[in-house]
N, C-alpha and C positions, 0 to 999 in steps of 0.2 A: 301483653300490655306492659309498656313501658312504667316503673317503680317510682316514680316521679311525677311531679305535677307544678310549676311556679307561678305565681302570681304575683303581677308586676302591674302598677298605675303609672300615668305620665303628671302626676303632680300631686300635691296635697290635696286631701281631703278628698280624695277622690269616690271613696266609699267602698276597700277591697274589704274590709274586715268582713261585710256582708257576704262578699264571693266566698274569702274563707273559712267562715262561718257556713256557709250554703253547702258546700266543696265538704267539710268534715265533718257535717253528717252524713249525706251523702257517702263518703269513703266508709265510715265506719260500716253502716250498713251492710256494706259489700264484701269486708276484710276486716280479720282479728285485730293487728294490729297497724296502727297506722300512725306513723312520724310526724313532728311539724317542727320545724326550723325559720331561722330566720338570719339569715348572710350579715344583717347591717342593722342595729337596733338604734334610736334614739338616747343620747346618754340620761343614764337615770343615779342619782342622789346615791351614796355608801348604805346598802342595805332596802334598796326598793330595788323593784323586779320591773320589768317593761311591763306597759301594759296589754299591748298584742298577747304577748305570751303568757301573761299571765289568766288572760281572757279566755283563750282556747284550750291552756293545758286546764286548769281549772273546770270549767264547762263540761269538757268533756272527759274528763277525768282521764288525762292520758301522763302516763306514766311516765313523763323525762323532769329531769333536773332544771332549772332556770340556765344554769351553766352551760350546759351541753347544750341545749335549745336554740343559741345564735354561737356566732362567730368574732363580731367587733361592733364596737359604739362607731357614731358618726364622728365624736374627734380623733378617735383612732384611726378612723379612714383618712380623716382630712389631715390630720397629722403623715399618715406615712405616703398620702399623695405630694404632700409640698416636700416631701425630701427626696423625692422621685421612688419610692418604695413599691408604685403599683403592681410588682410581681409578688413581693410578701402581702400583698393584700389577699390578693386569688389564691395562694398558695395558703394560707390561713383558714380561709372558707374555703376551701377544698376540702383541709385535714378535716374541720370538726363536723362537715357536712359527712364525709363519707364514714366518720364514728362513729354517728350516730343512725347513719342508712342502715348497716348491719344488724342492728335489732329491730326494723323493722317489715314488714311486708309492702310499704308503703309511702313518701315520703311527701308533706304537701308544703312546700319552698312560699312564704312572702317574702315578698320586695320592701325594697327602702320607704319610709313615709315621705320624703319630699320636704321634709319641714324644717329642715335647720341650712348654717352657711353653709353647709356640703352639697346641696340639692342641683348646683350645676352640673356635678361630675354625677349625678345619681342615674341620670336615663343610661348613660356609655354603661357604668358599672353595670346596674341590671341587666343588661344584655349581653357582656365580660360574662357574667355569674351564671347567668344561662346556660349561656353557649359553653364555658368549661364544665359546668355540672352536667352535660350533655340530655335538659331535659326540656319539655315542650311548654310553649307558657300561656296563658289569659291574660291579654291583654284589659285594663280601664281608666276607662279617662270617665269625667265629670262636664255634665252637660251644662252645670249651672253658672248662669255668667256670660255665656255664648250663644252668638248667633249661628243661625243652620250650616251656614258654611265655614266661618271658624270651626265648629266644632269639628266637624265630619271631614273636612281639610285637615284639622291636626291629627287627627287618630289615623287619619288614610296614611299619610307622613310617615306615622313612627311605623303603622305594620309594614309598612315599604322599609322602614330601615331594616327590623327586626329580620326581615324575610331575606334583604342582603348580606346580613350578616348570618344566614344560613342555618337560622333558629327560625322551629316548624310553632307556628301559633293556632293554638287548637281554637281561640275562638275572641272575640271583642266584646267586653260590656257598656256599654253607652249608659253611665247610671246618674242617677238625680236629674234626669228629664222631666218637664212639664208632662202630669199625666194626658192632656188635651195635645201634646206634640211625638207623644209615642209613638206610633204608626208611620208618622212622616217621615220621624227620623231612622228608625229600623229599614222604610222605604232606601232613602238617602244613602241609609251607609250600606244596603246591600248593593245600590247602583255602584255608589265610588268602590267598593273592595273587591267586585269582579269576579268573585270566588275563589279567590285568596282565601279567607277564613271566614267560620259564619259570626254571624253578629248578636246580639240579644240589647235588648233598652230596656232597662228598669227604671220605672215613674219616681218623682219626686216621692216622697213619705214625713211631714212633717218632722212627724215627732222624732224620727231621728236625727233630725238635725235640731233640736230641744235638747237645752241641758237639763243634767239634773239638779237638785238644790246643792249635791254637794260638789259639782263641778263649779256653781256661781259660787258658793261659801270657798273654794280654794282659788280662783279666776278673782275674787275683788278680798281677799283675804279677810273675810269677817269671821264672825262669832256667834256660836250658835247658843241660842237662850231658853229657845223647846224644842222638843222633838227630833232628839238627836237621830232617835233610832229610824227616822223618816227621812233619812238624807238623800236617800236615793229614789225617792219619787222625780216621777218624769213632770217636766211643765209641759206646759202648751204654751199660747199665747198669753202676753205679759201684759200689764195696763199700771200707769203712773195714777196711786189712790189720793188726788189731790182736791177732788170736786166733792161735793155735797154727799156723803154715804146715798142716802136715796137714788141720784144719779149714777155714783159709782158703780151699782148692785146691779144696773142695767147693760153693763161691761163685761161681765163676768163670763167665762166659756170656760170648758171644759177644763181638768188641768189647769186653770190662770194662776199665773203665779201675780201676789198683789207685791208692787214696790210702792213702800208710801214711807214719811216721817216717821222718825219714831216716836213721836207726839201727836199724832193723829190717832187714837186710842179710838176712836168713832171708826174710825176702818178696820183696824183691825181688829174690836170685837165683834162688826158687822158682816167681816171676810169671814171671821169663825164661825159665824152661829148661821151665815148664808153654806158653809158648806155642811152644815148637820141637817139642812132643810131640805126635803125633798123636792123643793120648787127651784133650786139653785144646783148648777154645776159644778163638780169639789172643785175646792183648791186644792195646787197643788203645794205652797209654802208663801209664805210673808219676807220679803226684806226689810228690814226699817233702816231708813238712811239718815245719813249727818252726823253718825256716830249719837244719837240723840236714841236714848232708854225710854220705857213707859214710866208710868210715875211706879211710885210703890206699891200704891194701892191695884194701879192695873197690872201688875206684876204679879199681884199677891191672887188676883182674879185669875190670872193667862194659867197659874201654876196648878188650879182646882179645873182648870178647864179638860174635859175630857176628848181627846181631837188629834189627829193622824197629821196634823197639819206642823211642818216643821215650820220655824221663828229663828232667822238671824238679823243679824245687824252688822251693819256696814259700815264704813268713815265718809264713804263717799255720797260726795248731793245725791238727791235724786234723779236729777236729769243725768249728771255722768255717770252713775249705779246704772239708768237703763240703759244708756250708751253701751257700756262695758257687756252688760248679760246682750243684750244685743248680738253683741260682735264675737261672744264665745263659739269657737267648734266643736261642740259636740264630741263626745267618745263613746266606744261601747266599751264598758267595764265588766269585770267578772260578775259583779254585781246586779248590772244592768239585763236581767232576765225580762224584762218586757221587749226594750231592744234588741236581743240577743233571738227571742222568740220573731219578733217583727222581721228582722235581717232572714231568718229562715226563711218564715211567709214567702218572702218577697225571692226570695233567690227561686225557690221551688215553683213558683206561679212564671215567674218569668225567666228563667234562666234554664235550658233543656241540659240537666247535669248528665243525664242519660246519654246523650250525643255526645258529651267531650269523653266520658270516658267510653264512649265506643269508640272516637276518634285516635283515643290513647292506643287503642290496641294497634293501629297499623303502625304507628310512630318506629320510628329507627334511624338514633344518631346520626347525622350525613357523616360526620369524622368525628377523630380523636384530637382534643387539641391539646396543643403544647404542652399546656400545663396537667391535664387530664393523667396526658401519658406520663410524663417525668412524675407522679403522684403515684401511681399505678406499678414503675419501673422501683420506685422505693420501697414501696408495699410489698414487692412479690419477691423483692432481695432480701426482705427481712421476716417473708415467712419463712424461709429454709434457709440458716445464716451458711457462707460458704467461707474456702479459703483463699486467699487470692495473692499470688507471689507476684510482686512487682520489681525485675530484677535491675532497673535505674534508681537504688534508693539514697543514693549521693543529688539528686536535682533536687532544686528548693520546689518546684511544680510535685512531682511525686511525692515529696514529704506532706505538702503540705495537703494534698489530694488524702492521703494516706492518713492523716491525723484526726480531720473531718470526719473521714467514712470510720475510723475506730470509734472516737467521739460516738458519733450517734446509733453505735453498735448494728451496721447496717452488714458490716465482716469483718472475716480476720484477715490480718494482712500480713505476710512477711517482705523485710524489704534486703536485696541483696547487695553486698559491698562490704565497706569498710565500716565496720560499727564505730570504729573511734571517731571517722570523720564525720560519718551520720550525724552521732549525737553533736560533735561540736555544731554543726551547721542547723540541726535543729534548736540546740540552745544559742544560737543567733539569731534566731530565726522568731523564736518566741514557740517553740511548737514543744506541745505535751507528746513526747513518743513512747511515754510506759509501756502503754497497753500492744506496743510493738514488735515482731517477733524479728529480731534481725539476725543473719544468717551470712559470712563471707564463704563464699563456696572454697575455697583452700582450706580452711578451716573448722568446716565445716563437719560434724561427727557422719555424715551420712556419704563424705565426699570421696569415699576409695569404693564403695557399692557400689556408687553413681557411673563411677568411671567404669565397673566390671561390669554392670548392664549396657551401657554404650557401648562398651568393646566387643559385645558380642550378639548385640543388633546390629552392629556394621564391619564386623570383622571377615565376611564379604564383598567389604569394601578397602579392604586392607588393613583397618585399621587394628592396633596391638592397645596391650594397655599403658604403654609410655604416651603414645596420638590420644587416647581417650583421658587420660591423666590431664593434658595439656591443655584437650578440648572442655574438661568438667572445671577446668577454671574460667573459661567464658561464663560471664551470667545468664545470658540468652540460653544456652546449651544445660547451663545449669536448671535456672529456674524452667524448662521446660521442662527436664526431666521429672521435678518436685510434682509437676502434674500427669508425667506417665507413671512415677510409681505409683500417687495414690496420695502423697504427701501436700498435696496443692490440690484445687476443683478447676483452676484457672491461671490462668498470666495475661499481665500488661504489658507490653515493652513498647518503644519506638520514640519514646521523648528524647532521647539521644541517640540511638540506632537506626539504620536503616530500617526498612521495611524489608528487603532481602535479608539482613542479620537476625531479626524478630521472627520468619517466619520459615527461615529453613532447615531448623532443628527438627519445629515440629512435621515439616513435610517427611523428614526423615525420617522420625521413628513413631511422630503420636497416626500419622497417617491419616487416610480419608474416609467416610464410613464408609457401609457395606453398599453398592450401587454408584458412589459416587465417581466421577470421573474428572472433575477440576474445583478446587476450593475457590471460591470467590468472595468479595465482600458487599456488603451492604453499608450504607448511611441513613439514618432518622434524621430526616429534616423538618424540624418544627419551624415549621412556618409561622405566620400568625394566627391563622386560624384551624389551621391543618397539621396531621404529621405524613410527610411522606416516605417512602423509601428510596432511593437512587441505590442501582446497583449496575455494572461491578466499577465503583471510581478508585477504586487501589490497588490491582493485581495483577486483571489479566487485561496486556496492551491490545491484542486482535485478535478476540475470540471468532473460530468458526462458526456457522452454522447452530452445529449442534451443543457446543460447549455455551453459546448466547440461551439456547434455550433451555440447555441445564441450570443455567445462571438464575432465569426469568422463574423456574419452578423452582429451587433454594431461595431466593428472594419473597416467593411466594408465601413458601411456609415460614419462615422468619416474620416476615409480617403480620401473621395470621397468629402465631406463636406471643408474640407481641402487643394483640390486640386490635390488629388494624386488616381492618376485611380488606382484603388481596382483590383488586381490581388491574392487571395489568395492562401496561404499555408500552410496545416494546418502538423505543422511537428512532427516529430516521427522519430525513429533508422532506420526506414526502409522505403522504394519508392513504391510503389506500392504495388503488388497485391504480394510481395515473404516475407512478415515477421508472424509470426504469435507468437499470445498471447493478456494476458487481454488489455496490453497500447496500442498494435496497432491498434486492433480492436476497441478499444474507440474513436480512433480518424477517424479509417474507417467508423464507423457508423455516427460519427459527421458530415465528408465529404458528406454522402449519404443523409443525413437531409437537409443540406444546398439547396445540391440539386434539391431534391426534393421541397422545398416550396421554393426557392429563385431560380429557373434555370437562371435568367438573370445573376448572377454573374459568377463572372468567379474562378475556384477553384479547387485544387489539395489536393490530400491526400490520403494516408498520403505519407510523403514528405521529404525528409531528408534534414538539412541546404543546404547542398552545392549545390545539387540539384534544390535549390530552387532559388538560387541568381544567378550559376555561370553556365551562359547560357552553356560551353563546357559538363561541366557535368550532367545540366539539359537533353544536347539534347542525352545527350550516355544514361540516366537513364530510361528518360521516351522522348522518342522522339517525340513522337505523343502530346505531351501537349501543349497548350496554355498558361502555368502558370511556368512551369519548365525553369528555368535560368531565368525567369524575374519577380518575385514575389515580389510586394509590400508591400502586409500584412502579415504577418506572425504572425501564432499562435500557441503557446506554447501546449504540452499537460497539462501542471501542472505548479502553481507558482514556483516549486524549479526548472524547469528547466528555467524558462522565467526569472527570476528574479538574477539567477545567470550567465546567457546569456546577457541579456542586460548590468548588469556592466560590464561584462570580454570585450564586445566589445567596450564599452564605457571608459572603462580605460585603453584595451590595442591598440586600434585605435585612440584615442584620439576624438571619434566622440559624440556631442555634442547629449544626451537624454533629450527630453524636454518634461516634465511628469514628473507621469505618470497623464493623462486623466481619471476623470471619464466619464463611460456610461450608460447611464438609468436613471438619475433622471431628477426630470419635473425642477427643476433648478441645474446651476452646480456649486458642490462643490468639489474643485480638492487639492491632498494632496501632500506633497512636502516630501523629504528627509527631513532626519536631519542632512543630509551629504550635503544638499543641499549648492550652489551655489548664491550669487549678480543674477547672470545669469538664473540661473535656475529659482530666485521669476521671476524676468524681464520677462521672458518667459511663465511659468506658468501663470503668470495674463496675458498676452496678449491673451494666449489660452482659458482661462475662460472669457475674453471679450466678443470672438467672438462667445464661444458656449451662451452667452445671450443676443446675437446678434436672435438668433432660437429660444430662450426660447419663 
């Protein structure tokens, strides 16, 4: 069973508190302990607590902090949406979601309320927070207001969005329907949703949608005069105490709450002494309007009155006082244990909780998105901190890449060169290099060792130690060494060097591991909703055969390694078994190899792009696949196609490549653009972290 559960409505008032309420008894039942979170809270006053939250932590006495319990207020969101911020929004609710998953067995996610100027961006968000939290949701909309086809038209809409945007919805609530229109509608929306997701309708329920007295005493700002401690009685229906008491008494129902003058002293000690009567229905509180008191004497009477019945008073007339309670929406408050008990009722009669979380159990991520994994790629670099020698540290890109990752203690970093220029260009630069370890290899105290180790790994190669003296003042040669002795976990190079300069040190002496037969690379392409792999788009220009499917199995477990289930692709002009010629049969034969000595993976080929990614056309090409339209790894037949591939998607989608990865040496040295990115060093050294995290 998937550790998650969201709960998401398409507008105000919808009535999720009831599912959530419904949902965490339910959960507890089943599990010790169990989380509740909230991505996007309504802003509340210096020193008040949301009331969602305060509603269910309370209730159910579950152990988190108000703090930890959501992520950002709605002007927080709306503020860092109009500055175009919407990645620090996700990344936000990302961190304080996944702090707070770790303590528990459990996690039950609510959605935004819908009720402030934010609520345009709220349905996209919702389903943004979703789909990066990688969890399944419940869907509810609110029947009230709508006709049969509005309604069941709007909700069919969004699970059709929800479902393209490739988040699994375990099920619809159709809540506050006419109880005389339930069946119809349940009817309705299992026709329109096709078996997509099941449905449930939960009947209208008065009294939850009845304030209490102290939601009307804070909604028209009055003043309470008795019965403080009775604030939280539920009304029922309201009636204006204007007519003849004898009349008025024939008004009366259950709960009524009486709105009269506050000079009408004939109502209201008729309201009091009708609900001590066993012939009458309590009330449930008095308004008295006009800002207008009892006299003294009835004051002096109300105060000896013995009566459960709270007494405020208002500024407002009477007809706009009932206007106003009228038009209140209802909450369910911590307080609120009749509604809190009602919302149960009603979920467990109509809502099959039993079914969604059986549903839960088959649930599994379709992918890893963008934000998920770069979340994920920081976490695992800073459980085991590493060291990482980055030997261009003269470039303002690697300084300032390097300052950032010291900054947030994610590694250690040494940068090679000139220290004296270093610093000058960082104090240009504005950059804090304290915490930096710089190193010019001439200089360097470890720099005649270095050289008498290289002299005699390659001294069958001619080389003496004046050639290795000469060579240990290259940085590349340098800083590579720093990771064959043991002084370094890793290296960056390439923002200024070749890619033949970055990585033929290491072919030389850090070498390949045991089995390996050609190093390759990999790229993380965060897509928009996806992360994929493209490999090899940096190394090898025309791999054979067999070196294509050595590639396709290192790409495989790099992927897997990473967090992202290995579905390969090994692509070509043509799908299956209908192209023929030297390239496609190179990469059929690749496919047959994998197969053959790796059967557990999973793998197609040869394959064509579209095929490979975009399930409609994977299931027309090759329908019978397990890898067509849903392919993770993807591999090139040739660097000119892989390599002119990943830019064109990387600069005409705007999706972030983060690589390229090497594969196969027994430590890892990974090479950068020289078109590289701030972002790209940031990334690359997080990804060389964790692969020496394995070394």
């Amino acid at each position: 069973m998937t550790k998650a559960l969201y709960v998401a409505t398409l507008e105000a008032h919808s009535g999720k508190s009831l599912v959530v309420l419904g949902l965490m008894q339910l959960l507890l039942g089943k599990m010790a302990k169990v989380g509740y979170f909230r991505p996007v809270i309504d802003d509340v006053k210096t020193g008040e607590i949301d009331n969602h939250i305060n509603t269910v932590v309370s209730h159910f006495g579950l152990d988190i902090p108000f703090e930890d319990a959501f992520a950002l207020t709605q002007s927080q969101v709306v503020d860092m949406f109009n500055d175009g911020r919407q990645g620090d929004i996700l990344d936000t609710i990302i961190s304080k979601y996944k702090e707070l998953e770790e303590r528990f067995d459990f996690m039950l996610v609510e959605g935004s309320d819908f009720s402030s100027d934010g609520s345009i961006i709220e349905f996209d968000l919702n389903i943004d927070i979703a789909k990066n939290l990688g969890i399944p949701v419940v869907l509810i909309d609110n029947a009230r207001g709508k006709t049969l086809e509005e309604f069941c038209g709007n909700l069919e809409s969004a699970v059709n969005t929800y479902i393209q945007k490739g988040i699994e919805l375990l099920g619809v609530v159709a809540n506050k329907v006419r109880p005389e229109n339930k069946e119809l509608v349940n009817k309705r929306l299992t026709a329109e949703l096709k078996g997509k997701t099941v449905a449930f309708t939960v009947p209208r329920v008065k009294n939850l949608s009845h304030p209490t007295i102290s939601e009307i005493l804070e909604s028209l700002n009055g003043k309470v005069l008795f019965g403080e401690e009775n604030l939280n009685n539920q009304t029922g229906s309201f009636g204006v105490g204007a007519m003849q008491l004898h009349n008025y008494l024939t008004h009366l129902r259950d709960n009524s709450l009486v709105i009269t003058p506050g000079d009408r002293s004939d109502i209201i000690l008729g309201a009091l002494q009708a609900n001590l009567s066993d012939n009458y229905p309590v009330i449930s509180g008095i308004v008295l309007t006009g800002g207008i008191l009892p006299e003294p004497s009835i004051l002096k009477l109300l105060k000896g009155f013995e009566s459960h019945v709270p007494i405020i008073s208002v500024k407002q007339g009477t007809f706009e006082a009932a206007n106003l309670v009228g038009n209140i929406k209802s909450k369910i408050y911590a307080e609120s244990k009749q509604k809190i008990a009602t919302s149960i009722t009603l979920f467990n009669t109509h809502i099959n909780g039993e079914l969604l979380l059986k549903r839960l159990e088959t649930f599994e991520p379709k992918s890893t998105t963008p934000k998920m994994f770069q979340y994920n790629l920081l976490q695992r670099a800073k459980a085991v901190k590493k060291h990482i020698v980055l030997p261009e540290g003269e470039d303002a890109r690697i300084l300032e890449a390097a300052t950032e990752l010291s900054s947030l203690g994610i590694v250690d970093i040494t940068l090679l060169g000139d220290q004296e220029k270093i610093e000058k260009k960082a104090m240009k630069l504005g950059f804090d290099i304290s915490n930096l370890n710089i190193l010019n290899p001439g200089t360097a105290p470890n720099y005649e060792s270095y050289a008498a180790t290289f002299c005699e790994l390659r001294k069958h190669k001619g080389v003496n130690m004046d050639v290795a003296r000469d060579t240990m003042l290259d940085v590349s040669y340098f800083g590579t060494m720093m990771v064959y002795k043991g002084d370094a976990d890793g290296m960056v190079s390439g923002a200024v060097h070749t890619t033949q300069h970055t990585i033929r040190p290491a072919l030389q002496f850090i070498k390949t591991k045991p089995g390996i037969g050609v190093v390759s690379s990999v790229f993380f392409m965060c897509l928009e909703s996806r992360v994929s792999v493209f490999g090899d788009c940096a190394i090898n220009p025309n791999p054979t055969a067999e070196q294509l499917a050595e590639i396709a199995i290192s790409s495989a477990v790099s992927a897997e390694a990473f967090g992202i289930k290995a579905k390969i692709a090994m692509l070509s002009y043509s799908s299956g078994s209908s192209g023929k010629g030297e390239d496609v049969d190179k990469v059929r034969k690749a496919t047959e190899i994998v197969k053959s000595t790796h059967p557990n993976l999973q793998i197609e080929g040869p394959i064509q792009y579209d095929a490979a990614v975009d399930p409609l056309v994977g299931k027309s090409k090759l329908p019978d696949s397990d890898v067509a339209g849903q392919a993770s790894v993807l591999i090139f037949p040739d660097l000119n196609t892989g390599n002119n591939t990943y830019k064109a998607v990387q600069r005409e989608t705007g999706a972030l490549a983060i690589g390229p990865m090497l594969q196969g040496l027994n430590k890892p040295v990974n090479d950068l653009s020289r078109g590289c990115t701030v972002e790209d060093v940031f990334n690359t050294v997080i990804v060389t972290a964790i692969q020496a995290q394995k070394s």
